[in-house]
PDB file of N, CA, C and O in Angstrom:
ATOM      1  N   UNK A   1      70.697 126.037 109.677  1.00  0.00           N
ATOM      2  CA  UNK A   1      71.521 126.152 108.475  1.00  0.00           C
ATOM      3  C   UNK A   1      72.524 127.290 108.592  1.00  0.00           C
ATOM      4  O   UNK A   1      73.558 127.296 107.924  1.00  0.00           O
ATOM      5  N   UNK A   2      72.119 128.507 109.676  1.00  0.00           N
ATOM      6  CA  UNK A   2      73.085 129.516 109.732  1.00  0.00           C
ATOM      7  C   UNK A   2      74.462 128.989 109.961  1.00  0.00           C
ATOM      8  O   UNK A   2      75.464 129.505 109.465  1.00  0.00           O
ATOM      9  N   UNK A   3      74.468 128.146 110.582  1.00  0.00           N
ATOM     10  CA  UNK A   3      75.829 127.321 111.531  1.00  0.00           C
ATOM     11  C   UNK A   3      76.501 126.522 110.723  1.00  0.00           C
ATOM     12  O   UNK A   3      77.683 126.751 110.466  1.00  0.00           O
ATOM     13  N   UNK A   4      75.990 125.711 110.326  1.00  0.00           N
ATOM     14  CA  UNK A   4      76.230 124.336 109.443  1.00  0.00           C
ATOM     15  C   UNK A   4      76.953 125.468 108.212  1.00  0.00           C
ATOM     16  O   UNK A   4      78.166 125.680 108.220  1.00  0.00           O
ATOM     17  N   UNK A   5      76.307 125.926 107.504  1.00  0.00           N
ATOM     18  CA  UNK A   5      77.419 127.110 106.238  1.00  0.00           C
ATOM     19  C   UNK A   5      78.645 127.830 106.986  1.00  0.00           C
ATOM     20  O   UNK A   5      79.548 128.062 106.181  1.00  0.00           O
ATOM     21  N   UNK A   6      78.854 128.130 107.916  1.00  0.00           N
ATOM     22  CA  UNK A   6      80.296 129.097 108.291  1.00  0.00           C
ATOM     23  C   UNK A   6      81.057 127.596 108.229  1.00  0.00           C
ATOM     24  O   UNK A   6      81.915 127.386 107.372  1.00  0.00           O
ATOM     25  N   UNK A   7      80.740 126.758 109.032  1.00  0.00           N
ATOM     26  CA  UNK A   7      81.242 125.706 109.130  1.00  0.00           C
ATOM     27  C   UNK A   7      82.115 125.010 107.663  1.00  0.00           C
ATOM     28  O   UNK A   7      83.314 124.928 107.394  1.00  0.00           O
ATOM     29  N   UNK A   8      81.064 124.654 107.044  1.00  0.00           N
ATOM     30  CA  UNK A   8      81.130 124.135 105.966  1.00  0.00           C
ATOM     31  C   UNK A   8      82.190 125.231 105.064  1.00  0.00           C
ATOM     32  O   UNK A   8      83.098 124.729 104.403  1.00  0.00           O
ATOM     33  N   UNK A   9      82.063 126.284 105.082  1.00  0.00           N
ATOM     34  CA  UNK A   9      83.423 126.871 104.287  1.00  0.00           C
ATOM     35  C   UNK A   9      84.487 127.252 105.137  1.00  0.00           C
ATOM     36  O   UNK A   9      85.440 127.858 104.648  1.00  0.00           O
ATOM     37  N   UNK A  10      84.461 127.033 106.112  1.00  0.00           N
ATOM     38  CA  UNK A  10      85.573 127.210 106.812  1.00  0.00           C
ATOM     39  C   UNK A  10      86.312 125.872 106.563  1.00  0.00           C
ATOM     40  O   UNK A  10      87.370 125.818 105.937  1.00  0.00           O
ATOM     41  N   UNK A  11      85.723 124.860 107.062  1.00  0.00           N
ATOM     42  CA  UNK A  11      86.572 123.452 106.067  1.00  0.00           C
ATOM     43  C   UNK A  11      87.067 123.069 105.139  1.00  0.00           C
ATOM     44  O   UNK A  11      87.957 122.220 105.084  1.00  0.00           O
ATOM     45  N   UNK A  12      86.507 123.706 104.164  1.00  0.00           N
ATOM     46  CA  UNK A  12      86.341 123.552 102.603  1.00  0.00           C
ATOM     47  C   UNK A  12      87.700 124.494 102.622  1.00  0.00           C
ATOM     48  O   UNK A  12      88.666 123.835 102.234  1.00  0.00           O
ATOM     49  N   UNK A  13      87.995 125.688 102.925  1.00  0.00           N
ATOM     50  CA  UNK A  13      88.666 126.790 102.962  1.00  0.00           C
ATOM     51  C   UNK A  13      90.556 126.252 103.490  1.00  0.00           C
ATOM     52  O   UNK A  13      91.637 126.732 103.149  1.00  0.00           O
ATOM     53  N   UNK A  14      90.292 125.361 104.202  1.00  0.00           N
ATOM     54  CA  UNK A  14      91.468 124.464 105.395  1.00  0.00           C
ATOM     55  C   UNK A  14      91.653 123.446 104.197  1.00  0.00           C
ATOM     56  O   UNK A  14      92.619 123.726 103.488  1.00  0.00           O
ATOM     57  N   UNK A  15      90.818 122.137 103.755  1.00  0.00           N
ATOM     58  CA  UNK A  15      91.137 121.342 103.245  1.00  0.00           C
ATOM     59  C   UNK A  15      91.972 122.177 101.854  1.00  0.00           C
ATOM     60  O   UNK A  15      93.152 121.986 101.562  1.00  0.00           O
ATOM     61  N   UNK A  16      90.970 123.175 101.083  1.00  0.00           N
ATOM     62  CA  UNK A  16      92.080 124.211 100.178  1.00  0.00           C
ATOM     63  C   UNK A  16      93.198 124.327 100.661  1.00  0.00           C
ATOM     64  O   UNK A  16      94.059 123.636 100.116  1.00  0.00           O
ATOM     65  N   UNK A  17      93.516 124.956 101.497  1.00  0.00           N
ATOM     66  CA  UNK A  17      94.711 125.164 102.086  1.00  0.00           C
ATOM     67  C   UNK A  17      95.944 124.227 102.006  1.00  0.00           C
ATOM     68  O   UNK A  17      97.019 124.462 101.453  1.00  0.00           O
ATOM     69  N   UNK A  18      95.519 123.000 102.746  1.00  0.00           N
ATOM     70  CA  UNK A  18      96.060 121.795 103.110  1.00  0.00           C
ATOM     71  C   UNK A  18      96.520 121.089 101.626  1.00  0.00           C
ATOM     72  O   UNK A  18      97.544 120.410 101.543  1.00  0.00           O
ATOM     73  N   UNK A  19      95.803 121.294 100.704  1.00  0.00           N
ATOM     74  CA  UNK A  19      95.719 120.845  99.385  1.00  0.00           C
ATOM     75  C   UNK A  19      97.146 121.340  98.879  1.00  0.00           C
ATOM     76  O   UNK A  19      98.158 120.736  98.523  1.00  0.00           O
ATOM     77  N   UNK A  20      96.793 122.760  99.000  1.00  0.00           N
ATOM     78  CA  UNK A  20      97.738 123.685  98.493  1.00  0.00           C
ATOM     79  C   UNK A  20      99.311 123.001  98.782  1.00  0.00           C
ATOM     80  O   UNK A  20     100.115 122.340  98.124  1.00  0.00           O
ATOM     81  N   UNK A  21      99.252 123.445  99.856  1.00  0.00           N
ATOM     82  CA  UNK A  21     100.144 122.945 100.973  1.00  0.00           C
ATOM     83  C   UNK A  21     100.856 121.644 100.769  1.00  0.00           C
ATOM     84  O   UNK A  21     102.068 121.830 100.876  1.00  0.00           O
ATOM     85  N   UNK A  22     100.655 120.808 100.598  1.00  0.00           N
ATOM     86  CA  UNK A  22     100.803 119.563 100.070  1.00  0.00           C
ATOM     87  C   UNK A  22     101.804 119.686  98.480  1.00  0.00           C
ATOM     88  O   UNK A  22     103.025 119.575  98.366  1.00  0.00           O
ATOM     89  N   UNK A  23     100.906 119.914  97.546  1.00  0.00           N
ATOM     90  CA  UNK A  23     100.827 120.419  96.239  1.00  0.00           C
ATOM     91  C   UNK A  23     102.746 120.837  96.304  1.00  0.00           C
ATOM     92  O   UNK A  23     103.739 120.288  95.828  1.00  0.00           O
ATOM     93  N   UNK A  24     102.509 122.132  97.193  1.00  0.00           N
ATOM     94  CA  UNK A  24     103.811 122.797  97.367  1.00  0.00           C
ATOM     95  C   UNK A  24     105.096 122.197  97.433  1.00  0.00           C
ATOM     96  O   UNK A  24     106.116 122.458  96.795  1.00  0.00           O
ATOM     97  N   UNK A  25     104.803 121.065  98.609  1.00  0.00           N
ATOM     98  CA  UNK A  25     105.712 120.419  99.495  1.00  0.00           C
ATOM     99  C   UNK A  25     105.827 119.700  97.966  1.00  0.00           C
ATOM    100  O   UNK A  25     106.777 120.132  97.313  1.00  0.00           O
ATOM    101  N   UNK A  26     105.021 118.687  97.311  1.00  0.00           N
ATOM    102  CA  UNK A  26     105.637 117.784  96.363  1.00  0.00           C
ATOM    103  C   UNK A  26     106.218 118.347  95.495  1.00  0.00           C
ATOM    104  O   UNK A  26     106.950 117.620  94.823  1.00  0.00           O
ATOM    105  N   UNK A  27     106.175 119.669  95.161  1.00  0.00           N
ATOM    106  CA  UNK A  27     106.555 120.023  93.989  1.00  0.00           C
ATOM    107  C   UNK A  27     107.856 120.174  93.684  1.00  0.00           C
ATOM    108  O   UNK A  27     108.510 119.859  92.690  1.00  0.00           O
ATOM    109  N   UNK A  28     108.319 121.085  95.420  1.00  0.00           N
ATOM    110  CA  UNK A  28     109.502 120.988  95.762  1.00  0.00           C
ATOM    111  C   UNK A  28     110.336 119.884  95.739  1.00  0.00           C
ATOM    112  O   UNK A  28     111.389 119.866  95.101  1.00  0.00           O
ATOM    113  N   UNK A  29     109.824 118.749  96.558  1.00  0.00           N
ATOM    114  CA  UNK A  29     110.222 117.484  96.324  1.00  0.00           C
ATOM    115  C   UNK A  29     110.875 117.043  95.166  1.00  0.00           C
ATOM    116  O   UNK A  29     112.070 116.757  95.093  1.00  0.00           O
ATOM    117  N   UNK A  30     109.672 116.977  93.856  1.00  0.00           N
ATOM    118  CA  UNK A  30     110.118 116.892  93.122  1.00  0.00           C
ATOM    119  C   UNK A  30     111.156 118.016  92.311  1.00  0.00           C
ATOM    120  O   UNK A  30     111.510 117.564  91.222  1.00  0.00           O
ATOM    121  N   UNK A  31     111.378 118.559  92.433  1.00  0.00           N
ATOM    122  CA  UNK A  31     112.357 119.544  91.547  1.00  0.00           C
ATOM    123  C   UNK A  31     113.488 119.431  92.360  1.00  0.00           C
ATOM    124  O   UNK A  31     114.460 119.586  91.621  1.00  0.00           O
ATOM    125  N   UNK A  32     113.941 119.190  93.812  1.00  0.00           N
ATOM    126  CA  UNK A  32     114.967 118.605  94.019  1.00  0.00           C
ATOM    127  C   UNK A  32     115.614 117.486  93.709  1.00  0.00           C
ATOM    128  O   UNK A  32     116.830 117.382  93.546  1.00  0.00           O
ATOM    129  N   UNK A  33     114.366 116.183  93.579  1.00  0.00           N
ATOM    130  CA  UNK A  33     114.899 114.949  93.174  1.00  0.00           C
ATOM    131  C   UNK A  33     115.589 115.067  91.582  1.00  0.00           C
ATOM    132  O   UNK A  33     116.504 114.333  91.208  1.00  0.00           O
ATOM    133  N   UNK A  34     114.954 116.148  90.727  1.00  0.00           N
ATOM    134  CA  UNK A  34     114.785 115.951  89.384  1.00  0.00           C
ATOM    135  C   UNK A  34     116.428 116.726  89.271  1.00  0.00           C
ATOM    136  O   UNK A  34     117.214 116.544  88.341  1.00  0.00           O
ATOM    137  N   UNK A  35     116.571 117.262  90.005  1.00  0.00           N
ATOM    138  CA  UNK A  35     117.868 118.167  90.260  1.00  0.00           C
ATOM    139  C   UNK A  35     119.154 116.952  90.414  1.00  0.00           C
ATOM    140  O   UNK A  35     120.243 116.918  89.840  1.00  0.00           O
ATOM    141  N   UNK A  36     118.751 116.309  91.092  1.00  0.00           N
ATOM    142  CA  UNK A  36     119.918 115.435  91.658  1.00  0.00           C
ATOM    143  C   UNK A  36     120.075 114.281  90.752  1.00  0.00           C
ATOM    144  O   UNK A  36     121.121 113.634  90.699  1.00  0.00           O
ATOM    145  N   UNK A  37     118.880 113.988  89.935  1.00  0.00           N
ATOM    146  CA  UNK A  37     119.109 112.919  89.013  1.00  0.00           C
ATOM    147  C   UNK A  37     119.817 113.680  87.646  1.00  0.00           C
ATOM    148  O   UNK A  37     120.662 113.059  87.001  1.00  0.00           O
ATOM    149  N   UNK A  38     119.464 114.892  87.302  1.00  0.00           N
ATOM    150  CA  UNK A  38     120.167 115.674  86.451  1.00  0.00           C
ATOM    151  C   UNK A  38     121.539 115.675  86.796  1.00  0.00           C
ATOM    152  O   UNK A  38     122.423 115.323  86.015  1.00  0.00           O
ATOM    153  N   UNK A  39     121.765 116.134  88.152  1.00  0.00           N
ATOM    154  CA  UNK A  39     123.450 116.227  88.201  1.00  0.00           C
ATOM    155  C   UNK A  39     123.952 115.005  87.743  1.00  0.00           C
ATOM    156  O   UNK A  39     124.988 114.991  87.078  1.00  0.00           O
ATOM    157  N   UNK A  40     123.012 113.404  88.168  1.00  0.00           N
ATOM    158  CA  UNK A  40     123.827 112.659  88.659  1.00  0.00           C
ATOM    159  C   UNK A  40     124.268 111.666  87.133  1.00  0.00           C
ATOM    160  O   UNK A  40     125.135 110.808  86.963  1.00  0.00           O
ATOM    161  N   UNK A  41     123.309 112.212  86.276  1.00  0.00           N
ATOM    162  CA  UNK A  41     123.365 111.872  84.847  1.00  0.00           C
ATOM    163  C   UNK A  41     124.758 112.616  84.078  1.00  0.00           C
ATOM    164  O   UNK A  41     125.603 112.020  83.411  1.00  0.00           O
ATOM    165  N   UNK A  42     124.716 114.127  84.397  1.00  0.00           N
ATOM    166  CA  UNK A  42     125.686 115.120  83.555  1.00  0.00           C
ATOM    167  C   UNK A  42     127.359 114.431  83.776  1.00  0.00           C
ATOM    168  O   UNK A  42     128.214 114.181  82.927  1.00  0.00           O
ATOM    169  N   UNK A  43     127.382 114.243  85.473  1.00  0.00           N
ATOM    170  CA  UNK A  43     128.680 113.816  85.820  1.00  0.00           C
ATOM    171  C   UNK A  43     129.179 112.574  84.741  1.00  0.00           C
ATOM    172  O   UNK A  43     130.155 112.827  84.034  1.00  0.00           O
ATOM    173  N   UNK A  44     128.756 111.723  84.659  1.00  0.00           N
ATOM    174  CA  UNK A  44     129.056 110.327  83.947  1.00  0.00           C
ATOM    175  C   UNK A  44     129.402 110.905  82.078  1.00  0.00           C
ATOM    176  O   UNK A  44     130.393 110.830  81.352  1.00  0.00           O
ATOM    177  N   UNK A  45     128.221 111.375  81.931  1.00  0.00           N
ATOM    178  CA  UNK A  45     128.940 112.242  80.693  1.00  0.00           C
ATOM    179  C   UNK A  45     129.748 113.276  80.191  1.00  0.00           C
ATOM    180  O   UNK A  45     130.208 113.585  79.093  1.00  0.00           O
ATOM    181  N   UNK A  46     129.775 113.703  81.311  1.00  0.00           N
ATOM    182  CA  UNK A  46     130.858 114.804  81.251  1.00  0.00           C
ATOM    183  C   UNK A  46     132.744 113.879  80.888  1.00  0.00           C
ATOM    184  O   UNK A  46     133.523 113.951  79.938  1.00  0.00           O
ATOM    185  N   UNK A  47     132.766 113.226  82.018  1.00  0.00           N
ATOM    186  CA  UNK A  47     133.238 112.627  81.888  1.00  0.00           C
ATOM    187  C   UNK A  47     133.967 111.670  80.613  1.00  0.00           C
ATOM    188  O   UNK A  47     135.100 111.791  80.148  1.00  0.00           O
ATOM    189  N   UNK A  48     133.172 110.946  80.337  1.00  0.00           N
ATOM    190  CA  UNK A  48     132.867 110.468  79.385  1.00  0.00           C
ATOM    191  C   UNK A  48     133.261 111.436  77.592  1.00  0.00           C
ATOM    192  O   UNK A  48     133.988 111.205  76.625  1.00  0.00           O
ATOM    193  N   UNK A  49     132.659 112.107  77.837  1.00  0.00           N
ATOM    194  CA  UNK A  49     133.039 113.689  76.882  1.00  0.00           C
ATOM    195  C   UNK A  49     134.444 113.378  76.760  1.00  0.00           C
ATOM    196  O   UNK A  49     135.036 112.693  75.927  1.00  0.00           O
ATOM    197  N   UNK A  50     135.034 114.309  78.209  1.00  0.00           N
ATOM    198  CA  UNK A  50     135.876 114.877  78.175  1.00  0.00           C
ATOM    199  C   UNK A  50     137.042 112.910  78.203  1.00  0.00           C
ATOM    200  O   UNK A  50     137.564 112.785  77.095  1.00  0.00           O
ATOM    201  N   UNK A  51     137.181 112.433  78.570  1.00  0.00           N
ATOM    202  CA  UNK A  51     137.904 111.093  78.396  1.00  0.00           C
ATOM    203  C   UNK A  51     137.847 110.743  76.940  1.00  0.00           C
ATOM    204  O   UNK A  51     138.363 109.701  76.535  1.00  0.00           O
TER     205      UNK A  51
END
């Protein structure tokens, strides 16, 4: 059992990680996409406004 526990949180510790990691990457993802659909909305009304 000494072995099997370092083990076991050392994985647990990586898959956290990886989680994280992930988490990050989409978040970014998303707040760029959400960025570009914002611009891509404002332009047409701006427009629109100002016409």
């Amino acid at each position: 059992m000494t072995m099997t526990s370092p083990t076991l949180t050392a994985a647990f510790m990586l898959a956290a990680a990886a989680v994280l990691a992930m988490r990050a990457t989409v978040v970014a993802a998303n707040r760029k996409s959400m960025v570009r659909v914002r611009s891509r909305q404002r332009h047409p009304a701006n427009t629109k406004t100002q016409g």
